[in-house]
N, C-alpha and C positions, 0 to 999 in steps of 0.2 A: 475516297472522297472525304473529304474533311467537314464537322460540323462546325467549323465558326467557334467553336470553345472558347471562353471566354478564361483568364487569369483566377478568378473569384471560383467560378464552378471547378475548373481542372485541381486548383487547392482541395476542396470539396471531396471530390474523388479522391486526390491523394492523401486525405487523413482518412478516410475511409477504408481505403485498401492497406494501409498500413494496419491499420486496428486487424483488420481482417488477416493481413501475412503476420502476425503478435512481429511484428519490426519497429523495435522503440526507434524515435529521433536521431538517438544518439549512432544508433549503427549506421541511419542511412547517412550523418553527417560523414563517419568514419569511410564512409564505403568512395564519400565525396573526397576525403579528405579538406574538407571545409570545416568550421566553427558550428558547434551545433546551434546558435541563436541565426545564423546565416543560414544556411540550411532548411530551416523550420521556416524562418520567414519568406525564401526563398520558392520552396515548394507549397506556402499557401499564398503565394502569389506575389509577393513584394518587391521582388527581383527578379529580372530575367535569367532562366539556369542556361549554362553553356550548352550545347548540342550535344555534347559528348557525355556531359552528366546527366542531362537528361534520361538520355539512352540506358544509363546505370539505373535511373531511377525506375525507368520503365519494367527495365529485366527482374529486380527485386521486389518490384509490386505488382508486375503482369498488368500494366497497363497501356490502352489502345496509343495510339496514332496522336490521333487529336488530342490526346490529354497531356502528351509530350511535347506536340506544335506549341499548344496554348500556353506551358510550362516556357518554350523561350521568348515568348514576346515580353518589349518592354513595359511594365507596367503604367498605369496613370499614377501618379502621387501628386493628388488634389486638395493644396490645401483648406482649410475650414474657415470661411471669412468670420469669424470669431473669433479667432486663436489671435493672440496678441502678437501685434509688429516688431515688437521688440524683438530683435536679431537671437538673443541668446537663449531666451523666453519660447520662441520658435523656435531652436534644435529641439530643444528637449520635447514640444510638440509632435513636430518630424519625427525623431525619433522612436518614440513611442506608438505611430501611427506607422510608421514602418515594421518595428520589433513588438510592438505592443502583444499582440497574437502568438508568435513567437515568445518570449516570454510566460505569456498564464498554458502553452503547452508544454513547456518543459517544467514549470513549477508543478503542473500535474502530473509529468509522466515521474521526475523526481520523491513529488511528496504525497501524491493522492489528491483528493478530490477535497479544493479547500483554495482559500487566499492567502496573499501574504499582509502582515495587519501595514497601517498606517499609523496604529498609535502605539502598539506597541513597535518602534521603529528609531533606526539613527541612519542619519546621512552622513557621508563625509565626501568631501570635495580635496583633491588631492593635484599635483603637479609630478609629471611622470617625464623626466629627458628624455630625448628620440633625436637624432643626429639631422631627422626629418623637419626637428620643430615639437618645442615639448608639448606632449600630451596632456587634457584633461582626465580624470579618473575621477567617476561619480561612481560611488558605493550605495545603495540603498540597503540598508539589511534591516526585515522585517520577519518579526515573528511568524511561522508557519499557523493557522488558523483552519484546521479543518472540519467544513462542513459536518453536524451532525443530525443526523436523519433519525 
């Protein structure tokens, strides 16, 4: 019988069980064969995981039922009536509130327990061909900053 698990909780559990199996990000991406920023955001709930990865995700971290069900459902992505209309102003919104999580778990499991700065930092905005339709490329590269206790 299945408890209703919700997307937000079943993430929950699965950083949990990872800490606990010592299984960094990166292996469970590999294991996915996915991106590890996909992955991370994926399994704390951003995206719905296929059936079959889920089931991998399950075997590597011994987790139940329900926390595999609630891993493939589609998520809510609700935006912030705050967040400015502007079309392009809003990706990077979106974005960030998708990946955002994603993101400060792999700056931690890469660098330790700390942020990346904003002032020490450089952006670059870039054009990348793709036979798809050229790509945007935004780089943020910020100083590592780690917390000290």
């Amino acid at each position: 019988m299945t408890t209703g698990l919700d997307k937000t909780e079943a993430g929950r559990i699965v950083a949990r069980a990872r800490i606990r199996a010592g299984i960094p990000w990166s292996q469970l991406a590999k294991a996915l064969d996915r991106p590890p920023a996909w992955t991370v955001a994926a399994l704390l709930g951003q995206h719905p995981v296929p059936a079959d990865e889920a089931r991998v995700i399950r075997e590597l971290l011994g987790l139940d039922d329900d926390v595999v069900e609630a891993l493939q459902l589609q998520p809510y992505r609700v935006a912030d009536a705050g967040v400015s209309t502007d079309p392009t102003i809003y990706r990077f919104h979106e974005a960030l509130h998708v990946y955002g999580q994603a993101i400060k778990e792999l700056i931690h499991e890469e660098f330790g327990d700390g942020i990346m700065s904003a002032i020490n930092f450089t952006m670059t905005v870039g054009r990348r061909c793709d036979p798809g339709g050229d790509r945007v490329v935004v780089t943020f590269d910020g100083k590592f900053l780690p917390y000290q206790w």
